[in-house]
Backbone bond lengths (Angstrom), bond angles and torsions (degrees), N, CA, C in turn:
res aa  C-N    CA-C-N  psi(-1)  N-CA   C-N-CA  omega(-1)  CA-C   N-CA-C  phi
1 X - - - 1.443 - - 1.529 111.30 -
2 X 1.541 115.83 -36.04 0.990 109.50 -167.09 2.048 109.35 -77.64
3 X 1.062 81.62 -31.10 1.796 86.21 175.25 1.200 106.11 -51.09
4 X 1.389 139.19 -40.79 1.414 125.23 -167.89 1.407 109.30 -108.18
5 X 1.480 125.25 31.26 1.287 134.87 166.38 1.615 117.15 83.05
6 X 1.659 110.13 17.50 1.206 98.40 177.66 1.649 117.23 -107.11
7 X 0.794 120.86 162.98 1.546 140.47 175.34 1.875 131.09 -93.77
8 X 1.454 97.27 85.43 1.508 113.34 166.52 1.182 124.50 7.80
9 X 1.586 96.06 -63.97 1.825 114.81 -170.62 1.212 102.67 -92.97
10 X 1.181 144.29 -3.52 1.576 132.13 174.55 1.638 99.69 -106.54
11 X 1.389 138.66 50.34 1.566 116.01 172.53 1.550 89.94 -105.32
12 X 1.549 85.33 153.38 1.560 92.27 -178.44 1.779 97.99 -113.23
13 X 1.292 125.45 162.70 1.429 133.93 146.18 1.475 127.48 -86.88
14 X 1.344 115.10 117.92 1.294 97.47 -174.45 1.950 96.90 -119.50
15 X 1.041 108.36 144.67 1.924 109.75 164.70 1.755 114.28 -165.24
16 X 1.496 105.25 125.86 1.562 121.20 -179.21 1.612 110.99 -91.08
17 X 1.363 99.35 126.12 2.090 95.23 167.65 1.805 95.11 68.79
18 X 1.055 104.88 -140.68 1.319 120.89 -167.61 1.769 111.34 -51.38
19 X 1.324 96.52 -45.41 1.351 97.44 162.50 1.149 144.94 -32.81
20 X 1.517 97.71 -61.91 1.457 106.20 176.18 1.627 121.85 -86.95
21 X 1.375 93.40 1.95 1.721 92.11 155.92 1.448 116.45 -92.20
22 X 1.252 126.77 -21.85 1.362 127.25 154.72 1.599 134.23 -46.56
23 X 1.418 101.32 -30.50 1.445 132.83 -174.07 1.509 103.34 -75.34
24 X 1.281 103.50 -58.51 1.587 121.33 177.49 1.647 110.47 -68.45
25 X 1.443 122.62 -56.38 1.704 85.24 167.87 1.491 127.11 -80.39
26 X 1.364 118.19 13.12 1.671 109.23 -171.01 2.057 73.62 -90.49
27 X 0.734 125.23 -28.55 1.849 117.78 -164.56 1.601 105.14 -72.53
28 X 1.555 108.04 -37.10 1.561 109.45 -176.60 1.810 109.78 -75.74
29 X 1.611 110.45 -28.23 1.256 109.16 -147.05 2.082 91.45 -98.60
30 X 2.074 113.06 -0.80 0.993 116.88 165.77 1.602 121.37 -71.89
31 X 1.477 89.33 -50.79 1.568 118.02 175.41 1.073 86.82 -47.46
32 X 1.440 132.80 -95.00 1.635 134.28 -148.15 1.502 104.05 -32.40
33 X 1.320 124.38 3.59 1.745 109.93 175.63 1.065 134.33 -80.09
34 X 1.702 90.65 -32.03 1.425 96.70 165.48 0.997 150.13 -39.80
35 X 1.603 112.75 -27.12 1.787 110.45 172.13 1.365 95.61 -101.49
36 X 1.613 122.60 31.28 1.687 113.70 168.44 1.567 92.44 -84.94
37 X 1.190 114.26 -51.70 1.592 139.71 -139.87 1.620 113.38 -21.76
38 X 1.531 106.26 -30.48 1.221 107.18 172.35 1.490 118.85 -82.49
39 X 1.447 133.67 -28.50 1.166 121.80 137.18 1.531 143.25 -42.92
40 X 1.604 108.13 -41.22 1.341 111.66 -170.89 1.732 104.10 -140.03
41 X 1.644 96.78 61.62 1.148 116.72 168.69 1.711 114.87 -30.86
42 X 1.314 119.83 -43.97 1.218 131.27 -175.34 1.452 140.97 -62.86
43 X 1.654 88.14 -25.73 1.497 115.46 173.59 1.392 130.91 -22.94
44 X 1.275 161.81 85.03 1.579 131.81 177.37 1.289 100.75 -49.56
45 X 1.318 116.34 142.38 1.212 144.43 172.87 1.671 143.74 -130.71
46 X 1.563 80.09 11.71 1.436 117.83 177.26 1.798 113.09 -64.35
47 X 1.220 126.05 132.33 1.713 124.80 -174.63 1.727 108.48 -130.12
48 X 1.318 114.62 161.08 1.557 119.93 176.85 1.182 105.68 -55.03
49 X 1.579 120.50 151.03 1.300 116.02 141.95 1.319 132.36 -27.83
50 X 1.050 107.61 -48.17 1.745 135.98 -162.69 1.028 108.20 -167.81
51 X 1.982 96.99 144.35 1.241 114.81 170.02 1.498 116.73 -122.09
52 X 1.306 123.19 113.02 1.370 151.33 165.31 1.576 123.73 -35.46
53 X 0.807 146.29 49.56 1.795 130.61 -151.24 1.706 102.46 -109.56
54 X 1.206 98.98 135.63 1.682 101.64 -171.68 1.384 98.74 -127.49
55 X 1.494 120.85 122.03 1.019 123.34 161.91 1.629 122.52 50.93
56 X 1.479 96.13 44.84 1.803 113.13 -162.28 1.887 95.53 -83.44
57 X 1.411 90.64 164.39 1.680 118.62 143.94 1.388 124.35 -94.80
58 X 0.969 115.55 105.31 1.465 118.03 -170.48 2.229 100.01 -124.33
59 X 0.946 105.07 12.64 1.458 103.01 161.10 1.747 117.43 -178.09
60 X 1.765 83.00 103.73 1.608 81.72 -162.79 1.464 144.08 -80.16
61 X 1.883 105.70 13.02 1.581 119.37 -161.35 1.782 73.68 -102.36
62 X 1.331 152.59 -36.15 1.348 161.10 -116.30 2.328 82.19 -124.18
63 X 1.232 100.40 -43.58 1.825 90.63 -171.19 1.346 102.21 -107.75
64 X 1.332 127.92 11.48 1.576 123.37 143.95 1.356 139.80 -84.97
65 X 1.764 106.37 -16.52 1.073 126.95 168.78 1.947 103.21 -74.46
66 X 1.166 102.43 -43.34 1.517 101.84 -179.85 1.734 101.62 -71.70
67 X 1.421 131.94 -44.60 1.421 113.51 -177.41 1.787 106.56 -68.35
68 X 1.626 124.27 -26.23 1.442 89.96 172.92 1.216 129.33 -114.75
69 X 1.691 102.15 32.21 1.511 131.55 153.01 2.125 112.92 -70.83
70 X 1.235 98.86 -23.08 1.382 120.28 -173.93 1.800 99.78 -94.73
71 X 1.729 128.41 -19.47 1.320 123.13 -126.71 1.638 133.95 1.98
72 X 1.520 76.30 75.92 1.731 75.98 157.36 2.020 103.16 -147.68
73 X 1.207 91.44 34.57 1.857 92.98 -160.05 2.059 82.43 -80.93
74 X 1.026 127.04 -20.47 1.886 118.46 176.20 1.513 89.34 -87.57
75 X 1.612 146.30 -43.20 1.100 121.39 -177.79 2.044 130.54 -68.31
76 X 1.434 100.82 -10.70 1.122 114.86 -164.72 1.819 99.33 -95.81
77 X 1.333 112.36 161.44 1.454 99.22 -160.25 1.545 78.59 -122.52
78 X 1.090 134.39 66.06 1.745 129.18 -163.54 1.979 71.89 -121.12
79 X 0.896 146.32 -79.79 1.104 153.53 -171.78 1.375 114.63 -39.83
80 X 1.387 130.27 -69.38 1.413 112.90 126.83 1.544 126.98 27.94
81 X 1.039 91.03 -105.15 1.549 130.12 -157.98 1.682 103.17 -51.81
82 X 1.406 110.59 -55.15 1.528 140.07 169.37 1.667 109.32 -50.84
83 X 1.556 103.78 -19.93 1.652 88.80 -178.81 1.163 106.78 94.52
84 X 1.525 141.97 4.97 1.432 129.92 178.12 1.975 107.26 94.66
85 X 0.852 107.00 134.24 1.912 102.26 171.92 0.896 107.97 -19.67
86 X 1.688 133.80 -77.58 1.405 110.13 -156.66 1.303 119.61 -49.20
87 X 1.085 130.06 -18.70 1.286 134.83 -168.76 1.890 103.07 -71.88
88 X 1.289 118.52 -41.99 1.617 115.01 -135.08 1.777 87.76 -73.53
89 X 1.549 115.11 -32.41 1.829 89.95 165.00 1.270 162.54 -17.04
90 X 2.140 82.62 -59.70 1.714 112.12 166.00 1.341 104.15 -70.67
91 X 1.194 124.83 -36.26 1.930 120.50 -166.97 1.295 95.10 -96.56
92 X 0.871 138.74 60.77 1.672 144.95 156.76 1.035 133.73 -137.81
93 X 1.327 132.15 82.08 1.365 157.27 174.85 1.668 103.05 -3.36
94 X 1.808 111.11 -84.43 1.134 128.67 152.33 1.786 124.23 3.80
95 X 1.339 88.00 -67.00 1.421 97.53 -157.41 1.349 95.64 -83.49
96 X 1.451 143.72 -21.84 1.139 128.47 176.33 1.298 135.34 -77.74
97 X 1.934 105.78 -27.32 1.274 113.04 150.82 1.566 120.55 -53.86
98 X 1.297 102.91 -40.75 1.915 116.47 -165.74 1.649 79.07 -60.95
99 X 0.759 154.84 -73.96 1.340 152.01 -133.32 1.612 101.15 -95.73
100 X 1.187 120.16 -47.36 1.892 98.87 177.32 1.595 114.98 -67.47
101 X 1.288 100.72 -13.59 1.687 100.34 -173.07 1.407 111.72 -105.84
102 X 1.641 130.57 -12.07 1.274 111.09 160.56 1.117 109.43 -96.89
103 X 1.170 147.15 -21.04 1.372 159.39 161.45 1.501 108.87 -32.45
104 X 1.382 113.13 -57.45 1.761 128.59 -157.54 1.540 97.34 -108.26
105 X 1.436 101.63 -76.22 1.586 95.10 -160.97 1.592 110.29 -66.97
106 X 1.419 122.29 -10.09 1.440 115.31 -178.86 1.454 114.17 -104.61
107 X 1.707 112.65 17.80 1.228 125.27 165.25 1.392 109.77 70.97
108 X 0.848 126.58 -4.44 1.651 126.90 178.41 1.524 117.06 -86.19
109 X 1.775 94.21 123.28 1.720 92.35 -168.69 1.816 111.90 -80.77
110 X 1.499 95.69 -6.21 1.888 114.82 -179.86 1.235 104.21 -166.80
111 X 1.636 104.99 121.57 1.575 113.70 -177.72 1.956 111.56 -82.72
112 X 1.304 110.68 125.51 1.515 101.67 172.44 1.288 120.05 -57.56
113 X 1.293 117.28 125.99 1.157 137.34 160.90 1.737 130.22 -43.97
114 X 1.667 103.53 -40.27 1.415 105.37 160.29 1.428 114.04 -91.16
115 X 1.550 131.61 -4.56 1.191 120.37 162.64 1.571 123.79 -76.75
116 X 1.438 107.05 -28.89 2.047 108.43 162.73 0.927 91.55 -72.45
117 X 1.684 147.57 -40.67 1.427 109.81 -158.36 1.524 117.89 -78.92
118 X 1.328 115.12 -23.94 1.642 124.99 177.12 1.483 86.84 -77.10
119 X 0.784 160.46 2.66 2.184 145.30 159.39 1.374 96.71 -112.15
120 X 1.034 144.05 15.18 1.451 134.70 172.77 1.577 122.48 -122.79
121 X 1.758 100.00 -46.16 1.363 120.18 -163.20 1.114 105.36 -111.51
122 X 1.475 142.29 -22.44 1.358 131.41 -145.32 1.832 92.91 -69.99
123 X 1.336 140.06 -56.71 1.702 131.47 166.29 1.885 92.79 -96.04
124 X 1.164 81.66 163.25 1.452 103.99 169.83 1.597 131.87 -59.27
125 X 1.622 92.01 -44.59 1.360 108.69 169.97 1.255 128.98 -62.65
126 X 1.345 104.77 -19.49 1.429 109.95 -178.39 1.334 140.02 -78.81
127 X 1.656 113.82 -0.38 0.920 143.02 -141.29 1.802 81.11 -113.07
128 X 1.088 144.99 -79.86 1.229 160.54 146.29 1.634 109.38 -4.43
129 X 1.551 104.40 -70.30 1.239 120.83 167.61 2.001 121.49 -17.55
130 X 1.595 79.53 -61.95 1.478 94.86 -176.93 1.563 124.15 -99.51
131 X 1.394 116.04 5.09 1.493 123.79 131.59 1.599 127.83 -56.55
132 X 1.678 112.32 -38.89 1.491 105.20 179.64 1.559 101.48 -83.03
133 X 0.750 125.94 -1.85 1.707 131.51 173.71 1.799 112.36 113.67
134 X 0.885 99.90 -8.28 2.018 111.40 -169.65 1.616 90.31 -74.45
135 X 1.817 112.71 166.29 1.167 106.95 -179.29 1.086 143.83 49.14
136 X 1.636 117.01 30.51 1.470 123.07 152.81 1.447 117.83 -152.03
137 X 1.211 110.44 165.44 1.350 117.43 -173.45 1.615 120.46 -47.17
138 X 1.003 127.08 119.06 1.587 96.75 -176.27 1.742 94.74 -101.48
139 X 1.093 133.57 39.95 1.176 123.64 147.94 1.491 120.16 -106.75
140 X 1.643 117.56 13.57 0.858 120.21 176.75 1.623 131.22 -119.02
141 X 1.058 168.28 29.71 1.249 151.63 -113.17 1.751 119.44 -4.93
142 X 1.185 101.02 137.97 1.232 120.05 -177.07 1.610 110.65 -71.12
143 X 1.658 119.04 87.21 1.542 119.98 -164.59 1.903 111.39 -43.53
144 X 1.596 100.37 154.14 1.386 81.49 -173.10 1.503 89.35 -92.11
145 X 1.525 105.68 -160.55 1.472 135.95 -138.60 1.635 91.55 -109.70
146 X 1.295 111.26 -68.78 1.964 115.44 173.55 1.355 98.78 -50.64
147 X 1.673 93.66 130.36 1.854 118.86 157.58 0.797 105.92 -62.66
148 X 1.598 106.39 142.81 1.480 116.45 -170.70 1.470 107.47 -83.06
149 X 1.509 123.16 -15.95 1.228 128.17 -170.59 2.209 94.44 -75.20
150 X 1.237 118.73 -10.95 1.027 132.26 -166.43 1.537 129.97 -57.68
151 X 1.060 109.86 -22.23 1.625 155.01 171.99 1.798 97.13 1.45
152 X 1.488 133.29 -30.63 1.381 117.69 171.17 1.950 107.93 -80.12
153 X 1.322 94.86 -24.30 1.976 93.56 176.90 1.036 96.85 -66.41
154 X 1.692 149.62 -40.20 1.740 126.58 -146.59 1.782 90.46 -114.93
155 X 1.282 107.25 5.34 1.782 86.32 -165.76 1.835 93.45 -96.81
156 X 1.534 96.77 119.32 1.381 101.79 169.55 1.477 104.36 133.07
157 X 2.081 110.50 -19.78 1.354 110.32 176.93 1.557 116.17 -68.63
158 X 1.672 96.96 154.60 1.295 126.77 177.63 1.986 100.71 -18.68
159 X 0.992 101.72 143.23 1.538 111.88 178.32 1.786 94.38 -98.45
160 X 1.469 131.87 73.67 1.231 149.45 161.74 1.068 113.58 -66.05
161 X 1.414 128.11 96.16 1.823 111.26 165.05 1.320 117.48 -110.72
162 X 1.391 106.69 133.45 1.420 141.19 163.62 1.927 102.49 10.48
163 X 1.422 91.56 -71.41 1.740 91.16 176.18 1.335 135.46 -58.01
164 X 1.787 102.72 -23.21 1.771 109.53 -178.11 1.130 99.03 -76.23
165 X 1.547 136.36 -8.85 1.473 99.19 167.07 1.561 129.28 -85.12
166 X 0.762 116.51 -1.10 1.586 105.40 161.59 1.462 116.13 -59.04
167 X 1.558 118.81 -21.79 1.472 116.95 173.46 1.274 117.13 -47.95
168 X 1.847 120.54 -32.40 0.954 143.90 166.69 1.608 122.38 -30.25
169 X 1.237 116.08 118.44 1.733 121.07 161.97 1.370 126.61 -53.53
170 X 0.765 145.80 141.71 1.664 147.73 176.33 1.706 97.45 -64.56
171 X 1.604 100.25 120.60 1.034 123.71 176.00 1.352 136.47 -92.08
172 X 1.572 127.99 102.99 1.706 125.46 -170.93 1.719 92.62 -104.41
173 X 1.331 101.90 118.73 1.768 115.22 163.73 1.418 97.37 -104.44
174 X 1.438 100.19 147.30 1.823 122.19 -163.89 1.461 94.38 -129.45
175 X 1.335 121.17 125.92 1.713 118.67 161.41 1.535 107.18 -136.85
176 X 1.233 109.42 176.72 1.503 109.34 -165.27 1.858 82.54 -143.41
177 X 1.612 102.02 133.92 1.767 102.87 177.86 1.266 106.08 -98.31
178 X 1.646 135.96 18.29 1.705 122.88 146.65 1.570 99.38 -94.83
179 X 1.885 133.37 31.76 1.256 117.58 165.85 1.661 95.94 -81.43
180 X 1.134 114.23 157.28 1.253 146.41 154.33 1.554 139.84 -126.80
181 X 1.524 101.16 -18.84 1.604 109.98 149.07 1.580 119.87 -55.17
182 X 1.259 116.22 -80.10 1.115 114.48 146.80 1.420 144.91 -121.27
183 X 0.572 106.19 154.00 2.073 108.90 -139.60 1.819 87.34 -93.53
184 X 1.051 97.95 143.42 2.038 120.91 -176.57 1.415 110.03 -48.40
185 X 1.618 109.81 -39.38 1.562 104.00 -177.29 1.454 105.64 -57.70
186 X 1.394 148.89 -37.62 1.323 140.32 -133.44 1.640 83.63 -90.28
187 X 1.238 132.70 -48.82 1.560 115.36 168.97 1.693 126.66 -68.81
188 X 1.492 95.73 -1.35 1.555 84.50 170.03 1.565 113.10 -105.47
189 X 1.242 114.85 -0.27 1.027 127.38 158.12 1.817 115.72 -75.78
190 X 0.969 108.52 -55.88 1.425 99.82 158.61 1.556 134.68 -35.86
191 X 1.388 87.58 -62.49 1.346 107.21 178.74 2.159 116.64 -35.87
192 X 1.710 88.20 -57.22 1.381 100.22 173.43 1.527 113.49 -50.47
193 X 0.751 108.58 -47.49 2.140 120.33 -158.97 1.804 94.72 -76.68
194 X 1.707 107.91 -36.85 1.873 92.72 163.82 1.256 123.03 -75.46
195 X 1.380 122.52 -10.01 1.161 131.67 173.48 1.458 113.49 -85.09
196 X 1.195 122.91 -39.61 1.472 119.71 174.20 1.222 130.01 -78.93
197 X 1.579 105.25 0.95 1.514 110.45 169.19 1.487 110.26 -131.54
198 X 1.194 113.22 36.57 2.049 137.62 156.44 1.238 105.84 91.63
199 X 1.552 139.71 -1.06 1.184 132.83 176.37 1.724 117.78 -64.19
200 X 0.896 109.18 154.75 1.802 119.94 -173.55 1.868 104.02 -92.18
201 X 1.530 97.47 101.13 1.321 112.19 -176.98 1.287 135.46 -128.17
202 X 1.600 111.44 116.56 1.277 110.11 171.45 1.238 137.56 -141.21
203 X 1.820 123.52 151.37 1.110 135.38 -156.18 1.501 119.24 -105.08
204 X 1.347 129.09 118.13 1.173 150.24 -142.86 1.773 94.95 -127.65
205 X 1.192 115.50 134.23 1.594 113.07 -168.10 2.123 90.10 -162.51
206 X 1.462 100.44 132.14 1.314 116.44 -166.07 1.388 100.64 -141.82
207 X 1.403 113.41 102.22 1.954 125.07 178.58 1.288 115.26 -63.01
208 X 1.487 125.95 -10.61 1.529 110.11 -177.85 1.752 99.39 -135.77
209 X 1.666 107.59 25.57 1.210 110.90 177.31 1.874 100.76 -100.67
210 X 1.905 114.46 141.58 1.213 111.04 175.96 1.253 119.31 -125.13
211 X 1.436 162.35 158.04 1.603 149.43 -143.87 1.280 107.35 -52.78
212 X 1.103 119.82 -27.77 1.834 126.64 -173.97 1.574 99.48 -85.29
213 X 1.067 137.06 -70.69 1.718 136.24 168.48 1.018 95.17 47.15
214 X 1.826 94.87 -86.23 1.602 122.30 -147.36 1.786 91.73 -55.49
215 X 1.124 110.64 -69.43 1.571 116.24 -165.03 1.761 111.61 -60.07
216 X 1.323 129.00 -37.60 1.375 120.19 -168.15 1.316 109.17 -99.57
217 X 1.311 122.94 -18.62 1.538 133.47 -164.69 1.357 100.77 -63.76
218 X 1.406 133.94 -3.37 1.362 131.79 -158.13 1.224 105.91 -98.40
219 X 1.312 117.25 -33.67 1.694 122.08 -174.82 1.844 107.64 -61.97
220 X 1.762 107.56 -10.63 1.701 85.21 172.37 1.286 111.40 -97.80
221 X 1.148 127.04 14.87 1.696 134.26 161.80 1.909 100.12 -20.48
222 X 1.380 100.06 146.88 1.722 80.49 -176.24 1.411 106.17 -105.71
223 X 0.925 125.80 -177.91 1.499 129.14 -153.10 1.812 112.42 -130.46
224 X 1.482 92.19 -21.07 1.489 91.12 -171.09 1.736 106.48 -140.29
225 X 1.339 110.59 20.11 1.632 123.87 163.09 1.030 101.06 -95.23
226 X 1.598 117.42 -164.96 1.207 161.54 159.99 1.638 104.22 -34.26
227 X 0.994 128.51 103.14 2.329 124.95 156.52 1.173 89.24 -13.87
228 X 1.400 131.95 -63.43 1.572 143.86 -120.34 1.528 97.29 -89.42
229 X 1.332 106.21 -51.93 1.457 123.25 -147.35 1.928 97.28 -77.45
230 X 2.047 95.11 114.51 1.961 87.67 -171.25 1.381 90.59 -129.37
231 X 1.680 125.33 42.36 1.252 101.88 167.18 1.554 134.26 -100.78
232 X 1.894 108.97 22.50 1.178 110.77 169.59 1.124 103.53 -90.97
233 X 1.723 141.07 4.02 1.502 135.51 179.43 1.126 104.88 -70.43
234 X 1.710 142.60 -173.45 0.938 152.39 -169.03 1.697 103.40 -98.63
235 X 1.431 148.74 157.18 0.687 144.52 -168.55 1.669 115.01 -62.30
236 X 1.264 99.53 -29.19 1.532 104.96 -158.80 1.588 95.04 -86.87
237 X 0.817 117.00 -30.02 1.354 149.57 179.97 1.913 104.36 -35.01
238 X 1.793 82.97 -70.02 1.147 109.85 172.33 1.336 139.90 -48.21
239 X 1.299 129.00 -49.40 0.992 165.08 128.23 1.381 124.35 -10.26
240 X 1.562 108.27 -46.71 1.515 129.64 -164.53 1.946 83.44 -84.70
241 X 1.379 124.74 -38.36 1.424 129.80 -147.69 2.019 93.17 -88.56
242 X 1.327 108.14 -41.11 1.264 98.87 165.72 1.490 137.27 -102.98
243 X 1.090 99.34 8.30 1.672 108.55 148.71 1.859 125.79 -80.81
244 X 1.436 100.16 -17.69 1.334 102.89 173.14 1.796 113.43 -90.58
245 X 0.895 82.70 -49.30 1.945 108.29 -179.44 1.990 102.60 -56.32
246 X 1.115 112.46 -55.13 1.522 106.50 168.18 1.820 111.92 -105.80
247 X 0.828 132.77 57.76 1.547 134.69 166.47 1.467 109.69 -18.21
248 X 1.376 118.71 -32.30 1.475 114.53 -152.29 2.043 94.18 -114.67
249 X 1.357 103.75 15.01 1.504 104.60 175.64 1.688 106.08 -68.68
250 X 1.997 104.58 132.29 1.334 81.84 -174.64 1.577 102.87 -93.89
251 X 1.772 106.69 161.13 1.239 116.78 -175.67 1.089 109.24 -152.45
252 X 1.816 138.72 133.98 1.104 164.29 -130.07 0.982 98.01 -88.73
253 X 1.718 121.58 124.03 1.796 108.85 153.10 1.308 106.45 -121.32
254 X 1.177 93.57 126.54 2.273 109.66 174.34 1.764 100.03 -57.68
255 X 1.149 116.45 132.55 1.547 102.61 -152.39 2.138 64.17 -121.67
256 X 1.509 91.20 145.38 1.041 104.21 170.52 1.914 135.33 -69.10
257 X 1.516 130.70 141.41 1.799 108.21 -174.06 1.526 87.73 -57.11
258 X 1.318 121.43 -81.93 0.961 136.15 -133.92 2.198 99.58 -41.68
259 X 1.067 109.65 -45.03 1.435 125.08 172.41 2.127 104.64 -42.39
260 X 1.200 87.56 -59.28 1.615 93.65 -151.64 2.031 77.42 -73.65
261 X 0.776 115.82 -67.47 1.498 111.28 179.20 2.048 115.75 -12.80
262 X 1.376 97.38 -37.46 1.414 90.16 -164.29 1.344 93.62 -131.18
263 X 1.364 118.52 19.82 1.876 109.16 170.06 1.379 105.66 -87.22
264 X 1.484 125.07 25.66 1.677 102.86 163.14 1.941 108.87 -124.60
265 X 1.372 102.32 15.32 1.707 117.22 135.91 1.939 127.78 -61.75
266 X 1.513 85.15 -40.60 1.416 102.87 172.38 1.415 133.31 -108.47
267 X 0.876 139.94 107.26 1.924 120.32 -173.60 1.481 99.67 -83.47
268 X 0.998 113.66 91.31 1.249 117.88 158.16 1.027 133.88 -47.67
269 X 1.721 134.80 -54.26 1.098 146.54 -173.90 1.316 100.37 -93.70
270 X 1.413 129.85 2.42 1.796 104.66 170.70 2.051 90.17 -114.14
271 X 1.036 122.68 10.16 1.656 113.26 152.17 1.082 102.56 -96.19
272 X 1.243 142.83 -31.57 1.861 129.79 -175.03 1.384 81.12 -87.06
273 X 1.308 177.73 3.69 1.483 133.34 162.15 1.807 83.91 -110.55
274 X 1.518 143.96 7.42 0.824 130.71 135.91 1.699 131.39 -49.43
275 X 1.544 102.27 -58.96 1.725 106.80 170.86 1.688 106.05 -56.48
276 X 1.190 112.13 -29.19 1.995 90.20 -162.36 1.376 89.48 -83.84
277 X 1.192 134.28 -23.97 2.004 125.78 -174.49 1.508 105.02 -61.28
278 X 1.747 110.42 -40.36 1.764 110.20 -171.83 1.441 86.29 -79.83
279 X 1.416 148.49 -44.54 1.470 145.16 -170.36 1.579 89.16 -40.42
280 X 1.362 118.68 -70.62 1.572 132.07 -146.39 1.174 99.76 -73.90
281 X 1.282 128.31 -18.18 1.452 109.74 167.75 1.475 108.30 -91.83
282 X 1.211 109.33 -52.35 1.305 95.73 -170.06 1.481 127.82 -65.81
């Protein structure tokens, strides 16, 4: 990298749709090494600056119900791809935080089953509600989505603990509210669950951006201005070009109660300036 003038500590991750759910478990399933380390001392363990996610899937039993709410969940090969249901547990970003962080950091050795269902089920709406973040405690973790009575979906998931996420990069999720592939809540649902288990998270939301945005918006790049000059792109567009271009721009993360409540179980910030010292050397 360095031969061709680039810089170690500034790479960013970027991935749209499927992508950036790809992005997101290769980042969780890096993190999870951390409590190898004494086994596999050897590991790189090095992570992006940042991670980019546009208009992702980040929980896939939760965005199949929405594609065959749409019918097209038999035309779409997301099911497929996932290995069949049992599978979409393990491949879900979402659900693995939802589960290392009420599990661990909310001290519970088994979550009641009629206590998610009275915060989930008691109206219909509520269930939705408290995916876009509205309607719940925010001093509490954001309950996950799998019944707890559920026990063949989580047995076999990622061994995630509570502390490897700080290994984690500071996270910007991008949605656009004319998507209809996948609809904005599923990253603000994300968004919450990196926040409730100490990761640096933020939510980016664009009203006249639609699942394509991110990917087609590029062709109005101008041709006969300024390199520099990107304000005929689409907003989201925009945005995406100077978050890559300055990596080190600073930008606010609403740090979650429930997080700051229980980050002095964890030191968070003396293992992340731990990982970037082994990054910088190695």
């Amino acid at each position: 990298m360095h031969k061709f003038g680039g810089d170690a500590q500034k790479v960013s991750l970027l991935g749209h749709s499927a992508g950036a759910h790809l992005c997101a478990m290769a980042l969780l399933h890096r993190a999870a090494q951390h409590h190898q380390r004494s086994q596999r001392e050897e590991q790189d363990r090095r992570m992006p600056s940042q991670f980019i996610g546009m208009a992702g899937v980040y929980d896939i039993a939760q965005h199949y119900e929405y594609e065959d709410g749409r019918g097209v969940a038999k035309l779409s090969t997301m099911a497929r791809a996932m290995g069949g249901h049992e599978r979409f547990a393990h491949l879900s970003p979402s659900t693995i935080l939802a589960e290392a962080c009420y599990t661990q950091l909310r001290r519970h050795d088994e979550r009641s089953s009629e206590e998610l269902t009275s915060k989930l089920h008691a109206l219909h709406g509520e269930k939705l509600s408290l995916r876009m973040g509205l309607n719940h405690h925010h001093d509490e973790p954001l309950p996950p989505t799998t019944p707890a009575n559920d026990k063949a979906s989580l047995e076999g998931l990622l061994d995630f603990k509570a502390d490897d996420a700080a290994m984690l990069p500071p996270m910007v999720l991008a949605s656009g509210f004319r998507d209809t592939v996948v609809p904005w809540y599923e990253s603000s649902e994300f968004c919450i669950r990196l926040k409730d288990i100490g990761v640096k998270a933020k939510k980016l939301m664009y009203k006249d951006a639609n699942h394509g945005t991110f990917v087609t918006g590029w062709r109005r790049i101008p041709r006969h201005n300024s390199a520099t000059d990107h304000s005929d792109l689409p907003e989201a567009c925009q945005d995406v070009l100077t978050l890559v271009t300055n990596p080190c721009i600073p930008l606010s993360f609403p740090k979650s109660a429930f997080a700051t409540a229980v980050s002095h179980s964890f030191d968070f910030e003396d293992l992340r300036a731990e990982e970037a010292t082994e990054s910088h050397n190695a």
